[in-house]
C-alpha positions as CSV (number, residue, x, y, z in Angstrom):
1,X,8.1,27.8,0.4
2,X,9.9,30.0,-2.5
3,X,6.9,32.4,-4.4
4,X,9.2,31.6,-7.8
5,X,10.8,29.1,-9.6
6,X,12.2,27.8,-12.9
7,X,10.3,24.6,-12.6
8,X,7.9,23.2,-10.8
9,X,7.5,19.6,-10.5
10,X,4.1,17.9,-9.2
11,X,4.5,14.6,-7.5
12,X,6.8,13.5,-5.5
13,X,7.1,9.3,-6.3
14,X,10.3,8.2,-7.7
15,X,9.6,9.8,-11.2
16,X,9.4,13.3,-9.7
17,X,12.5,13.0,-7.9
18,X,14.3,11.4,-10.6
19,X,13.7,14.1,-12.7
20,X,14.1,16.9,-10.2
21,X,17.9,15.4,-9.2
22,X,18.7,15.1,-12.9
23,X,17.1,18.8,-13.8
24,X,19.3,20.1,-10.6
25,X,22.7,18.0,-11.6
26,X,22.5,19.7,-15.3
27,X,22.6,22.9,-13.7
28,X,18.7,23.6,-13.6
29,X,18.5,26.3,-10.5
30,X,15.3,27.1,-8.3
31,X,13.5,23.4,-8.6
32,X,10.9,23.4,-6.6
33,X,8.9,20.0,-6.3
34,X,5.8,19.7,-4.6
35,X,3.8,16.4,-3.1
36,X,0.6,16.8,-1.7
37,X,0.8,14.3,1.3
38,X,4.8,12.6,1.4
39,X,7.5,11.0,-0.9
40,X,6.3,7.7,-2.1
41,X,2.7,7.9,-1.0
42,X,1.2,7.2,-4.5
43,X,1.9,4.0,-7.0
44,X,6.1,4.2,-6.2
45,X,5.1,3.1,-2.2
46,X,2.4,0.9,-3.2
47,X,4.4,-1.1,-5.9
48,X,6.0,-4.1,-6.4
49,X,9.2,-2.8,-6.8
50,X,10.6,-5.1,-9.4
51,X,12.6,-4.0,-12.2
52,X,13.0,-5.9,-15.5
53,X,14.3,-5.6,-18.7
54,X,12.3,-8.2,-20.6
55,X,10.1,-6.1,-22.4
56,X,8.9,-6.4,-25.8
57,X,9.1,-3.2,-26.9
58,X,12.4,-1.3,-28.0
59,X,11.2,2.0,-25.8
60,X,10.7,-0.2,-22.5
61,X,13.6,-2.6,-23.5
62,X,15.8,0.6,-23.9
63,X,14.6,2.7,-20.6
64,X,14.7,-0.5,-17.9
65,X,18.2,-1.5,-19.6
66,X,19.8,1.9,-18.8
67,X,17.4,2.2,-15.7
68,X,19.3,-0.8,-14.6
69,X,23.0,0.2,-15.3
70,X,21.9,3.3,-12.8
71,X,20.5,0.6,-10.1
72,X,23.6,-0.9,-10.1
73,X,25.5,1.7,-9.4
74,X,23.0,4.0,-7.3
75,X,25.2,5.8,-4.7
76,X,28.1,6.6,-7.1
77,X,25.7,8.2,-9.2
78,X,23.6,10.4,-6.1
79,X,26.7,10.5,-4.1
80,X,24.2,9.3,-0.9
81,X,24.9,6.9,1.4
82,X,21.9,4.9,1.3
83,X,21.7,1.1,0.2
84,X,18.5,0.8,-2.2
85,X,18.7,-3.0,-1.4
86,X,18.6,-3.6,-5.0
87,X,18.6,-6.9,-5.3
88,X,19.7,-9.0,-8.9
89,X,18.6,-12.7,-9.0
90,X,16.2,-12.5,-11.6
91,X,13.2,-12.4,-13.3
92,X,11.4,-16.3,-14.7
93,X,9.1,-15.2,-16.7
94,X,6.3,-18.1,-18.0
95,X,4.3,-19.1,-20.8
96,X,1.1,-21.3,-20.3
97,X,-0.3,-20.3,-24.1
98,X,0.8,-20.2,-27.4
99,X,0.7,-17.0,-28.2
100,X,2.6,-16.1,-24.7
101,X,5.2,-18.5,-25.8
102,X,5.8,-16.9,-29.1
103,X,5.8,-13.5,-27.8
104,X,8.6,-14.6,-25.9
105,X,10.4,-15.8,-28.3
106,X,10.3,-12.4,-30.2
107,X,10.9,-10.4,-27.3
108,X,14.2,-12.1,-26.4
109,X,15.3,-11.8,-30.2
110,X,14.7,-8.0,-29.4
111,X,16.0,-7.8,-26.4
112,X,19.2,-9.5,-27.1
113,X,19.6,-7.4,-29.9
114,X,20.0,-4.7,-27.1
115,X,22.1,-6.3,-25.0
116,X,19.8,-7.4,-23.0
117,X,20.7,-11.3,-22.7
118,X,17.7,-13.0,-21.9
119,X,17.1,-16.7,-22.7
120,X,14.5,-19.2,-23.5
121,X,14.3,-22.2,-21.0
122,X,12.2,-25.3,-21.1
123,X,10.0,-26.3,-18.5
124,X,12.8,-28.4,-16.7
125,X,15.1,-25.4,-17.1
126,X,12.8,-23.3,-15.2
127,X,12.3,-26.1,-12.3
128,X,15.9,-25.6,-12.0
129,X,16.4,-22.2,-11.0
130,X,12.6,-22.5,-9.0
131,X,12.6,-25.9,-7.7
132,X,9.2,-26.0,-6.6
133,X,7.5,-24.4,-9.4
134,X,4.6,-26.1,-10.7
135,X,5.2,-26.8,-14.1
136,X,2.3,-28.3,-15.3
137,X,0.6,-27.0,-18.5
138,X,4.2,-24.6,-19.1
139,X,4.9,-24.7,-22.5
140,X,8.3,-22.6,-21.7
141,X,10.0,-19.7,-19.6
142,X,12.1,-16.7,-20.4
143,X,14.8,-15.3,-17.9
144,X,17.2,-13.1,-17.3
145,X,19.3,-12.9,-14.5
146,X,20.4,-9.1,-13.8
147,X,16.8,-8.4,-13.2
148,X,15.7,-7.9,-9.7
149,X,14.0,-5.5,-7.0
150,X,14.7,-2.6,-5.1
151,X,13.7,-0.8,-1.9
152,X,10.9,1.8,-3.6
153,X,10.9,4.3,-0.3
154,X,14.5,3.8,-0.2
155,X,15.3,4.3,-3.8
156,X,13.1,7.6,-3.5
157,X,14.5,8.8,-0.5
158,X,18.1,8.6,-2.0
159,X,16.9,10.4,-5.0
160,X,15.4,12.8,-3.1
161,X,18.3,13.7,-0.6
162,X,20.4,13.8,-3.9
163,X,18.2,16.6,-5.3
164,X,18.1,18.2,-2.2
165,X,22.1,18.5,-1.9
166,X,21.8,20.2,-5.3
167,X,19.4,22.8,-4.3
168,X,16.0,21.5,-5.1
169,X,13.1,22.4,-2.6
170,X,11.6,19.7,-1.8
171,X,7.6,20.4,-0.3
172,X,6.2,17.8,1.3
173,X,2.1,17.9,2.3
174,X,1.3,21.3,-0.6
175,X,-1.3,20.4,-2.8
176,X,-1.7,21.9,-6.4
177,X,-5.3,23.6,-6.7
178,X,-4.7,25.1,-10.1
179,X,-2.6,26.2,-12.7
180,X,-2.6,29.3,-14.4
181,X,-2.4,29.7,-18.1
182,X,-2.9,33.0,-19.9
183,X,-2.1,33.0,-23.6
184,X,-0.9,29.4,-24.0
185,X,1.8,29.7,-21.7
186,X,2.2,28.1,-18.1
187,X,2.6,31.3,-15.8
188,X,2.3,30.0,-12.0
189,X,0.7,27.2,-9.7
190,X,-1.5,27.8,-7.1
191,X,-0.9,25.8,-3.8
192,X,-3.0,25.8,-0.3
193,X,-0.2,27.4,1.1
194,X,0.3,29.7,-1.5
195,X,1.0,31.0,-5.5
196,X,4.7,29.9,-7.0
197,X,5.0,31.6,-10.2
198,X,6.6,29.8,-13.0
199,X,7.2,29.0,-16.5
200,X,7.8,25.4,-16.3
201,X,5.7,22.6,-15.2
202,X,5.9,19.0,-14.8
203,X,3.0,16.9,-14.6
204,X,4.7,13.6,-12.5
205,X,1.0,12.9,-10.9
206,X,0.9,9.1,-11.6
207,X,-2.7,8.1,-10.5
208,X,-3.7,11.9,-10.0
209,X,-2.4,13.1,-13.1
210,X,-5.9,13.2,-15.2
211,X,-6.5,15.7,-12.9
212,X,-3.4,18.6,-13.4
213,X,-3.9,17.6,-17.0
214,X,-7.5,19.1,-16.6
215,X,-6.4,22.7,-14.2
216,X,-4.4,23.4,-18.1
217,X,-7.5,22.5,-19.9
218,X,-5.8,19.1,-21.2
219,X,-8.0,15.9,-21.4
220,X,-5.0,13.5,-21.1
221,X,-5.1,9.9,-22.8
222,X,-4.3,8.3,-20.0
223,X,-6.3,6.2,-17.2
224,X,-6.0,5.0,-13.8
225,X,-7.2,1.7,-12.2
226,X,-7.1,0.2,-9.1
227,X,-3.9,-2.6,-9.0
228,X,-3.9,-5.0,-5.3
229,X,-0.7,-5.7,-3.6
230,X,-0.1,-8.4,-0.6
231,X,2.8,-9.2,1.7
232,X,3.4,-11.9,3.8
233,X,5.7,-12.3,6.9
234,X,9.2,-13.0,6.4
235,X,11.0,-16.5,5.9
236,X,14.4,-17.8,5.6
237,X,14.8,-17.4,1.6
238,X,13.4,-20.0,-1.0
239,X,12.9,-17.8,-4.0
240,X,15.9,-16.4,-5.8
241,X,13.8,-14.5,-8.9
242,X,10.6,-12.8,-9.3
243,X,8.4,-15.2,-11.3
244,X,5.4,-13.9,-13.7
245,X,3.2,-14.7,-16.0
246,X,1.1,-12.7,-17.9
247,X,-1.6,-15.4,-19.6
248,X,-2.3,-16.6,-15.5
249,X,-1.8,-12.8,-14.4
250,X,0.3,-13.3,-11.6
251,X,4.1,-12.4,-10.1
252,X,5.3,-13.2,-6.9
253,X,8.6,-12.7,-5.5
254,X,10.6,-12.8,-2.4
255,X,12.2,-9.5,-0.7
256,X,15.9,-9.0,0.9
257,X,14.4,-9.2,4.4
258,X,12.1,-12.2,3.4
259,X,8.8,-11.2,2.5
260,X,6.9,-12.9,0.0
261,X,5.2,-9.7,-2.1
262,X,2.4,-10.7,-4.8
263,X,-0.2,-9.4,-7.2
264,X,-2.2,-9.6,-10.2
265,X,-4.0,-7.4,-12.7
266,X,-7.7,-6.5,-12.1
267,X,-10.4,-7.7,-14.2
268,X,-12.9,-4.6,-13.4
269,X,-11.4,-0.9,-13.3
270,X,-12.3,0.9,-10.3
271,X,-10.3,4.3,-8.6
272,X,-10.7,2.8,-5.4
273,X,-8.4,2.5,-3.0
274,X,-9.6,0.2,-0.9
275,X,-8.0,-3.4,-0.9
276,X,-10.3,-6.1,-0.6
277,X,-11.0,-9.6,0.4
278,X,-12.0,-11.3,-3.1
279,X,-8.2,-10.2,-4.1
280,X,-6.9,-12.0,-1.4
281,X,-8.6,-15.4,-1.6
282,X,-8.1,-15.3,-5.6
283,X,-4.2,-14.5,-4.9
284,X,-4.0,-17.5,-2.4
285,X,-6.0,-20.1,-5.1
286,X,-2.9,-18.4,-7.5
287,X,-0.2,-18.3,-5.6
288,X,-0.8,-21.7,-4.1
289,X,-1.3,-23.5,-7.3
290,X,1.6,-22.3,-8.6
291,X,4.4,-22.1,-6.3
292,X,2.9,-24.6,-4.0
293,X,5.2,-24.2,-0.9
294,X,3.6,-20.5,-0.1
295,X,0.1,-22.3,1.5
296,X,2.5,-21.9,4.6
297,X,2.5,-18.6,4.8
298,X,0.6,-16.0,7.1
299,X,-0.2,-12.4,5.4
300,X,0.7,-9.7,7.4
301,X,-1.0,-6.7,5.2
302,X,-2.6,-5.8,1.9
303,X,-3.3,-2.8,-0.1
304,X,-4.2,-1.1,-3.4
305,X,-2.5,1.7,-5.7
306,X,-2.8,3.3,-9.1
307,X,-1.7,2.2,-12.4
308,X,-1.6,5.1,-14.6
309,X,-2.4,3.3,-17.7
310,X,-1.4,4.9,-21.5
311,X,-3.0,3.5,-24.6
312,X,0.0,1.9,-25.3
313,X,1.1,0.5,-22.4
314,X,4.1,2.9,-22.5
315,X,5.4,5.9,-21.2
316,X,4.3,9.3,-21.2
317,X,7.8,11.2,-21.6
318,X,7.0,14.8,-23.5
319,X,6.2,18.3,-23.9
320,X,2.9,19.6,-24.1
321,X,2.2,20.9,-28.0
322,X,-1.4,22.5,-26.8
323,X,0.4,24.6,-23.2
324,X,3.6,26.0,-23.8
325,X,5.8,25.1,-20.8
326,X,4.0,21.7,-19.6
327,X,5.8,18.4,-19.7
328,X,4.5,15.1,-19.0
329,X,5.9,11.7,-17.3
330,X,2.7,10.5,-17.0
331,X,1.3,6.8,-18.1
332,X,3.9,4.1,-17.0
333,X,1.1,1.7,-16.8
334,X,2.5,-0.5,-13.8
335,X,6.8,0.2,-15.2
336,X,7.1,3.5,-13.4
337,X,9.7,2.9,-10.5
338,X,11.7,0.5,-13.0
339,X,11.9,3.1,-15.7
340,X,12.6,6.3,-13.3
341,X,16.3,6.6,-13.4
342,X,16.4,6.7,-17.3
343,X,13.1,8.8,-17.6
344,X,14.5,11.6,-15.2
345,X,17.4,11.9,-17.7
346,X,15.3,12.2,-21.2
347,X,12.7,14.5,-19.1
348,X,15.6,16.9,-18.5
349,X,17.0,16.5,-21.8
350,X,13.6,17.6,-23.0
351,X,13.1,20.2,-20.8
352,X,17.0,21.4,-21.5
353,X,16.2,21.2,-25.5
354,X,18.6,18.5,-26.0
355,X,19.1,15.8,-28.0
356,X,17.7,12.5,-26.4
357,X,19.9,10.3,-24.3
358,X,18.5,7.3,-26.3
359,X,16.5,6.9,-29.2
360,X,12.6,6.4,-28.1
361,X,9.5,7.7,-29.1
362,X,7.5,8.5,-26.1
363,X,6.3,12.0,-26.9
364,X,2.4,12.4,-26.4
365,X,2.0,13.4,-30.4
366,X,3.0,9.5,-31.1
367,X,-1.2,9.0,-30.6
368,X,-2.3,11.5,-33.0
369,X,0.7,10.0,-35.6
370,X,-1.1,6.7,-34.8
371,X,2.4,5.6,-34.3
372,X,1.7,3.5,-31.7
373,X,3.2,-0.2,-30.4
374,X,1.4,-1.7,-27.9
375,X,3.5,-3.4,-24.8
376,X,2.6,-7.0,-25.3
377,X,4.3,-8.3,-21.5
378,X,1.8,-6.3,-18.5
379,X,0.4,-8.0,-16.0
């Protein structure tokens, strides 16, 4: 492991990849990246993979839309031959309230005023692209069809090898212990297999990242709680589009090789890891009621990961005002993998001093500014 570096990344999910391949392709040298146990081990390889760009916020709207363009066209931009299984059929998103309903009709007006060209559908509408839906008590649906889901381990491994080929260092199973600051200013990280002094630091922790906030003397605004995740085995496919809904706090969707994977959001905050049987008979009496045809199927595993929740419900993308030479991509609150690509690029114009790729505000001053806008559409 190098004793020096210009930058040090911590965390090695999709966001720390992302960022060290885009550091690395604008020249950055000596990138060293470290992950304490392997790639994807925190919320990217416990996810649900999807990626959407109906948000109803112009920052999320802006980030999945460009994440996507990169999605698309994955190996052309890593120059890796390695198929992300990114799949495009959708996202049927529903509305069982009032309030849902008229959120979605504001955040398709926004979003189509991005080029993002979602629509409204009726209930029948939506019974035509998921035939078995159960539609009872749906007031409406919102859907766009270039949404989708990708492979998380693969997307990180191609990101990863991509970095790699441009000279990042890539340490897999180093843990940070500390960081040391002497007169505001990031001078090294201290490891268990050793001391790599720097200047630069990025704090991509996800779950864990409370805690390299604290080794700089930083109480970040940012929390982590305990999200559940179930698979089932594989079937011949009957669901084209991930379907969600945030009032009944569910989505569901069906992966390339067949898989049904599921969640919901917790209604108590816990750090645990540990999956557990009431989320699996509540995400049966869910699932069940509301894409009926899934009572056939036989889970095959279930487990937990981290949201990394913001006040917002937004991003984390910014320097540190209070440690000279600290950056954040910290808080994606459940959107991390399907913001990466784009958030790897304004990290490194960041770090680089340039101007932003896109107009968002996403720095960690917007709290203090009180400038905030809450994401209406999490689960």
């Amino acid at each position: 492991m190098k004793n020096k570096a210009s930058i040090v990344i911590i965390g090695g999910g999709i966001t720390g990849v992302s960022i060290a391949y885009n550091l690395a392709k604008a020249g950055v040298k000596d990138i060293v990246l470290l992950e304490r146990k392997y790639l994807a081990y925190g919320a990217t390889g416990r996810c649900g993979a999807g990626v959407r760009q109906q948000w109803g916020t112009k920052q999320n709207c802006i980030l999945a839309r460009e994440s996507v363009k990169i999605f698309e066209n994955i190996k052309d931009e890593l120059n890796v031959d390695i198929d992300i299984e990114f799949k495009q059929k959708g996202y049927l998103l529903l509305a069982f309230t009032e309030k849902e309903w008229n959120q979605f009709q504001k955040n398709v007006q926004l979003q189509n005023s991005l080029g993002i060209n979602s629509k409204l559908l009726t209930p029948d509408e939506a019974k035509d692209i998921v035939p078995f839906l159960n539609t009872d008590s749906l007031l409406g649906a919102a859907y766009y069809e270039k949404d989708g889901h990708a492979n998380p381990f693969l997307t990180t491994i191609a990101y990863a090898k991509a970095a790699e080929n441009l000279g990042v260092e890539i340490n897999k199973g180093v843990e940070v212990l500390d960081i040391l600051v002497k007169n505001g200013k990031i001078k090294g990280v201290y490891t268990n297999h050793g001391f790599i002094e720097t200047e630069k630091v990025v704090n991509a922790a996800g779950g864990w990242s409370q805690n390299v906030g604290k080794m700089v003397g930083i109480d970040l605004p940012v929390c982590s709680e305990r999200h559940e995740i179930l698979a089932t085995e594989p079937v011949n496919e009957i669901l084209g589009p991930m379907v969600m809904s945030f009032s009944y706090n569910i989505y569901c969707q069906q992966t390339p090789h067949g898989s049904f994977i599921m969640g919901y959001g917790p209604k108590e905050r816990t750090t645990s890891l540990r999956s557990s049987w009431q989320f699996l008979e509540n995400m049966a009496q869910k699932v069940t009621h509301l894409l009926p045809p899934t009572k056939n199927l036989r889970v095959v595993r279930q487990w937990a990961g981290y949201y990394n929740i913001s006040p917002d419900h937004q991003p984390i993308v910014s320097k540190c005002e209070e440690v000279e030479g600290f950056y954040l991509a910290i808080g994606f609150s459940g959107h991390g993998f399907m913001l990466a690509p784009a958030v790897g690029i304004l990290m490194k114009d960041i770090i680089l001093g340039n101007k932003l790729s896109w107009d968002v505000v996403l720095d960690i001053g917007r709290f203090k500014r009180n400038e905030i806008i809450k994401e209406p559409s999490v689960v």
